[in-house]
C-alpha positions in Angstrom: -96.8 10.4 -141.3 -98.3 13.4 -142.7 -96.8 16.7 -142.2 -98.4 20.7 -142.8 -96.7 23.7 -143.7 -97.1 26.8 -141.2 -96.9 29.5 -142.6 -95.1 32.9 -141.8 -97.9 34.5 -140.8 -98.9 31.6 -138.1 -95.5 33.0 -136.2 -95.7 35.7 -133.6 -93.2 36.6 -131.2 -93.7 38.3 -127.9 -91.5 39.6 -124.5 -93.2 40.2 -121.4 -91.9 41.4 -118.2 -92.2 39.1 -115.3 -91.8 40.3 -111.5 -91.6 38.1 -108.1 -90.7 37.9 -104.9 -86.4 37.7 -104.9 -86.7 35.9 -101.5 -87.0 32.2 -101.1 -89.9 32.2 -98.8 -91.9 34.2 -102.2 -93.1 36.6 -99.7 -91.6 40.0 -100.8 -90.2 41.2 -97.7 -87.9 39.3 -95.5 -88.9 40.2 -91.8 -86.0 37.4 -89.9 -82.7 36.5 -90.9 -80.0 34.0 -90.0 -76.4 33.1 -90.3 -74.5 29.8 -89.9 -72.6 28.7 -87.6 -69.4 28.7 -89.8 -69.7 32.1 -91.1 -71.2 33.8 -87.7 -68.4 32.7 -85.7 -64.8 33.8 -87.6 -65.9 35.2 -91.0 -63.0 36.6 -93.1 -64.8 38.4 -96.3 -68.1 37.9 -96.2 -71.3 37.1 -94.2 -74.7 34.9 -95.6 -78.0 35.7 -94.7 -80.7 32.9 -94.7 -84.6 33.0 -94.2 -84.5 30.0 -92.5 -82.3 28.5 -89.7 -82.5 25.4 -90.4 -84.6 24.7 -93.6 -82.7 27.6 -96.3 -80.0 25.8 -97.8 -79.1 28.6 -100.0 -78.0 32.1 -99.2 -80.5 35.0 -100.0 -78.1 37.7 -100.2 -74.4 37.9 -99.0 -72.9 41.6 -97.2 -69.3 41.9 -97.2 -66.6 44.7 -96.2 -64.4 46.7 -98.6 -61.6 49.4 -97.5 -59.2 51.4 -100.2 -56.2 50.6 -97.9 -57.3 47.1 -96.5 -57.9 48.5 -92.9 -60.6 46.9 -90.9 -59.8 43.1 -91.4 -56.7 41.3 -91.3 -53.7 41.0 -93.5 -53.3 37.7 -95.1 -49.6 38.2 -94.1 -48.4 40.0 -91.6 -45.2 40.9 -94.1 -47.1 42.5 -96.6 -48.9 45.5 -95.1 -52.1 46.5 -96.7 -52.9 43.5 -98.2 -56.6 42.1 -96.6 -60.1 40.9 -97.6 -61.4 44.3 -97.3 -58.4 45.5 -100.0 -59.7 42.6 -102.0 -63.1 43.5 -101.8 -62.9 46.7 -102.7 -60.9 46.3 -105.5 -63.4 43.4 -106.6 -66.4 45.3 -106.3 -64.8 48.7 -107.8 -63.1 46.8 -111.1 -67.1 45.5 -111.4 -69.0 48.7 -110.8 -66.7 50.9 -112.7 -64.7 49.2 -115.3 -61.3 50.3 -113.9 -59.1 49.9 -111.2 -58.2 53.1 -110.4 -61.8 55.0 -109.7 -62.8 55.0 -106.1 -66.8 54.4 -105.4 -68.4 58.2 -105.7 -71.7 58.7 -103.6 -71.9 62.4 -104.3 -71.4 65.2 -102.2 -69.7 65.0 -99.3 -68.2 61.6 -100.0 -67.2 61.5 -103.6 -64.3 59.6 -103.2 -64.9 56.6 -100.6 -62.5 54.8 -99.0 -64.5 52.2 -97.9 -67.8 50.4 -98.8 -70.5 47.8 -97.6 -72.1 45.4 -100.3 -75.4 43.8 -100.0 -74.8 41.1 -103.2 -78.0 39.4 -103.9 -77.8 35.8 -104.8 -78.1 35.6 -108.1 -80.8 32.5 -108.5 -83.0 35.0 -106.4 -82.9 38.2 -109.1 -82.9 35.8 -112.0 -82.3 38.6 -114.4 -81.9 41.9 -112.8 -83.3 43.7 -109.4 -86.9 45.3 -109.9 -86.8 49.0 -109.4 -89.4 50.4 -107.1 -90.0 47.5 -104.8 -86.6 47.8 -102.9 -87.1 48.8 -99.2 -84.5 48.1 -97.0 -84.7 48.9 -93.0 -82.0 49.5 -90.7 -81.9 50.3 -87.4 -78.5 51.3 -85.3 -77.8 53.1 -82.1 -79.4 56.6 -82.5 -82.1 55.2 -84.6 -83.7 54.3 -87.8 -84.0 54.9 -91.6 -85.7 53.3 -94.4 -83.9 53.1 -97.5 -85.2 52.9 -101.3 -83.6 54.0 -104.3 -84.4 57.5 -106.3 -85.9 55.4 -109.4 -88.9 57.3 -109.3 -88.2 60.9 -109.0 -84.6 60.0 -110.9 -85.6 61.8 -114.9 -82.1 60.5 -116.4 -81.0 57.0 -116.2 -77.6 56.7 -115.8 -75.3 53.4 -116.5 -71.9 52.5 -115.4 -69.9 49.9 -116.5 -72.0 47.2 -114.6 -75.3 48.5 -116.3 -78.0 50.8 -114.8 -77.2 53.0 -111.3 -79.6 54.6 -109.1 -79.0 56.3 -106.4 -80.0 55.1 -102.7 -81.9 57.5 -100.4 -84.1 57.6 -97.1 -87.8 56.8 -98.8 -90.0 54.0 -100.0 -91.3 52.4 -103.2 -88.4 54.5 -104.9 -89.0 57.8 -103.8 -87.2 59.8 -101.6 -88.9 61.5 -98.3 -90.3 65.2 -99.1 -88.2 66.2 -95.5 -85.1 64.7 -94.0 -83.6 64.9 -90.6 -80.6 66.4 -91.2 -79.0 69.5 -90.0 -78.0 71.2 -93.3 -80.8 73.0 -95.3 -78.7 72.6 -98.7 -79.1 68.8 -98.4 -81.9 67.1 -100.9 -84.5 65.4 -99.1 -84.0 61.7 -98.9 -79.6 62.8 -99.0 -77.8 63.0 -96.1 -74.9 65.6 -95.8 -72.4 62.5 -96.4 -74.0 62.0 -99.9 -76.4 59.4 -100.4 -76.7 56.2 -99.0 -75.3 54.5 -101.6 -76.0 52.9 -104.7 -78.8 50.4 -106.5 -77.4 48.8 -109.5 -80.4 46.2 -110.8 -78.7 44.6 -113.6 -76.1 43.1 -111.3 -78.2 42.3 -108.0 -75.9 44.6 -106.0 -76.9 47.1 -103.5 -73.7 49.1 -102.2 -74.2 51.2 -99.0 -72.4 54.1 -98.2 -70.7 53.7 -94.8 -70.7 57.7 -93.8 -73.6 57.8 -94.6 -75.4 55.1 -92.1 -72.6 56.3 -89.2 -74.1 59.7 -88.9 -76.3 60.3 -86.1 -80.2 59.9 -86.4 -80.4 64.0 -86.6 -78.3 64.1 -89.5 -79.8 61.3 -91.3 -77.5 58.2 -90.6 -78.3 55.5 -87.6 -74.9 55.7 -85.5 -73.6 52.8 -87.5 -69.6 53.6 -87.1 -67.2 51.4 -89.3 -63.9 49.9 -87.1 -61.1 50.7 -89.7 -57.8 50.0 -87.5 -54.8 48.1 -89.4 -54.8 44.2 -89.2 -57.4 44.0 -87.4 -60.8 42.0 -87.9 -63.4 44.0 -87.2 -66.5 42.4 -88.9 -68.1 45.4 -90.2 -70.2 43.2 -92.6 -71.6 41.5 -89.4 -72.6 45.4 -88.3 -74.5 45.9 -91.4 -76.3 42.5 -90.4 -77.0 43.0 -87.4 -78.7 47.1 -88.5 -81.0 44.8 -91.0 -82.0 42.2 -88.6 -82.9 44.6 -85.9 -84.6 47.2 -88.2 -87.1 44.1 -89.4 -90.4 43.3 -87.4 -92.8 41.3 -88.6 -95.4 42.6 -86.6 -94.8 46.5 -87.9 -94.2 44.7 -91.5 -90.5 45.8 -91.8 -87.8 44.5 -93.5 -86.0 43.9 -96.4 -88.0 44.4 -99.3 -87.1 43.2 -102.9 -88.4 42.2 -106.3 -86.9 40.4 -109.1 -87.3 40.8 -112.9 -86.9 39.1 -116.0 -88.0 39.4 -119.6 -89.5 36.5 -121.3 -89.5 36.0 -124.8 -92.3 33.6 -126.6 -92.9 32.5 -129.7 -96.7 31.6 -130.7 -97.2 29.1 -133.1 -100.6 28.7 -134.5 -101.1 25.5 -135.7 -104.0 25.5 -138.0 -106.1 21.9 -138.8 -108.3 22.2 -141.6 -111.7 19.7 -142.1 -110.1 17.3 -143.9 -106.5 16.8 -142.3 -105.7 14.4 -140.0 -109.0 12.6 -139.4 -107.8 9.1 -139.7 -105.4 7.6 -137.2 -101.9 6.7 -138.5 -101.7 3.7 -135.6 -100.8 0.9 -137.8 -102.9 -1.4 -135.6 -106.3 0.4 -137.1 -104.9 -1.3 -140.2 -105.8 -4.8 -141.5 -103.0 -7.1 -142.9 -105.2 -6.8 -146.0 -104.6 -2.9 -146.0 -108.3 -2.3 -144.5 -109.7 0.0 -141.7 -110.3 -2.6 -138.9 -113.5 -0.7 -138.1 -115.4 -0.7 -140.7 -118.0 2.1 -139.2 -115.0 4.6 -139.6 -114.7 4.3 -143.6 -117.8 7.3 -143.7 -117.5 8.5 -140.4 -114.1 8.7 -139.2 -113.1 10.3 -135.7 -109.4 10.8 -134.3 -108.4 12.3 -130.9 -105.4 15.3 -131.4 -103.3 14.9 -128.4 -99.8 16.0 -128.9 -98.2 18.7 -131.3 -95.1 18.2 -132.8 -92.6 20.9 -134.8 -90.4 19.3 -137.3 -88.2 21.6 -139.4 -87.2 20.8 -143.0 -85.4 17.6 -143.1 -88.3 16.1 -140.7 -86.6 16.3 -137.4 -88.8 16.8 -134.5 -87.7 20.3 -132.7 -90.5 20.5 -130.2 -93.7 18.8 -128.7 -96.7 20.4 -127.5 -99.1 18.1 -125.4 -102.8 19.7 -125.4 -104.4 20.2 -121.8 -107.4 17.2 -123.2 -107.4 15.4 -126.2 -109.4 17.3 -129.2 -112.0 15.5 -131.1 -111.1 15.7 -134.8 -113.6 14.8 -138.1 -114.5 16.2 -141.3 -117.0 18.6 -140.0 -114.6 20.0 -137.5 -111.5 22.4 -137.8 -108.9 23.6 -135.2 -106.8 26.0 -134.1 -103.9 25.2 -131.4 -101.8 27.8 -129.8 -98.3 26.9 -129.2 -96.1 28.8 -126.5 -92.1 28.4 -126.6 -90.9 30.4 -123.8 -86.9 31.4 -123.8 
């Protein structure tokens, strides 16, 4: 077997950003949701939410409840006050978003120092590498009406990181802007910010989407959708199945409405150009073109010999084959004929 040198120059790397749907069905906006039977009827930390009822075998995002104190769900023993899935939670979700144990989730003004929190936790086969910005549009729908929810990633000048990455905040808009005017009843309030701060916050490189529960349970005039959070001690009050429920009814397929989302992911290739000059590689190395006497079988290909490239391969220095390239139809080779083959590695 013959082999030929590339050369530096015949390498080229590139990156290129790829976006799709995050949903399962590839449509980008998810317009009906569904819950098992096992988590719908006595969830304890967490609900799923499925495209399909019967077909979606996997999650497409999860919502769960966190509380500072552990109100709102039940203790895991009645001896040890405070101690819940909602305590959990929050101290999950706060020791990933902040790096420490101690800071409580800030959503600005007016609630700078939350004792509670909703999480909308994308599944993370469905944002493959982070959460694309402008594409989220999220619409909930409560008892005094209705907002649509994007993040400020448009209008936002300074990118700012916490310890998970990337953090954006969440306000009433769409395609991440905010909306130029905003029901609420203070004038000193930024439109798409309600007087409870914003509606939460969009961190991308994590898939999480953490809502700010004061927020949603204003009434409609103030900005929020009447969406109250049941906080009493030892007590499970679902509040993740609230949050839900304001998604599922705030989608309609007919008005196009739902929960809009995009994933993201870089992908790095290397080109190799794999150069074939006139007079490589235009006799086949199958040994049965061979005589036993060391002759070409076919006599007619001694002057005019012809071979058919197929397949690629990358060996490194000691000869071991690292990749294989197969070529979309097999490419006529002679003397009067040169080639140039393309190879992609994607990473």
């Amino acid at each position: 077997m013959s082999f030929v040198n590339i050369d530096p120059t015949d390498f080229v790397v590139s990156a290129d950003s790829v976006t799709a749907p995050a949903w399962g069905t590839n449509l980008p906006i998810l317009t009906q949701f569904y819950t098992s039977s096992v988590t719908s009827s006595s969830p304890t930390f967490y609900v799923d939410a499925y495209a399909s009822g019967s077909t979606d075998t996997t999650p497409q995002f999860s919502i769960a409840y966190g509380h500072l104190l552990g109100s709102g769900s039940e203790y895991y023993n009645d001896l040890v006050i405070g101690y819940s899935p909602s305590r959990t939670t929050y101290g999950q979700y706060r020791t990933l978003v902040y790096g420490d144990e101690n800071t409580n989730f800030n959503f600005g003004t007016g609630n700078a120092n939350s004792s509670d929190i909703l999480v909308i936790n994308v599944n993370r086969s469905k944002y493959k590498e982070k959460l694309f910005l402008s594409t989220f549009n999220l619409y909930l729908s409560g008892s005094s009406g209705s907002v649509q929810l994007t993040n400020n990633s448009v209008t936002s000048t300074v990118v700012n990181f916490l310890d998970c990455g990337r953090v954006y905040d969440i306000v009433s808009g769409s395609n991440g802007s905010p909306t130029t005017s905003t029901p609420v009843s203070s004038s000193s309030v930024l439109a798409g910010y309600t007087p409870s701060g914003s509606y939460g916050l969009y961190l991308p490189d994590v898939g999480l989407i953490v809502v700010n529960p004061r927020a949603i349970a204003l009434p409609f005039v103030s900005g929020g959708i009447g969406l109250t959070m049941g906080t009493s001690a030892n007590t499970n009050q679902a509040n993740y199945l609230k949050l839900y429920q304001a998604i599922k009814v705030g989608a309609n397929p007919v008005l196009n409405t739902g929960f809009q989302l995009n994933s993201e992911e870089t992908i790095s290739s290397d080109f190799i150009f794999v150069r074939v000059r006139n007079s490589d590689y235009n006799y086949s190395t199958n040994p049965s073109m061979i005589s036993g006497s060391g002759e070409l079988v076919y006599p007619t290909l001694i002057n005019n010999p012809q071979t058919y490239i197929t397949t690629v391969g990358l060996y490194n220095d000691n000869n071991d084959l690292l990749a294989v390239a197969k070529l979309s139809k097999p490419l006529v080779k002679d003397f009067t004929k040169e080639a140039l083959v393309r190879v992609k590695l994607n990473w």
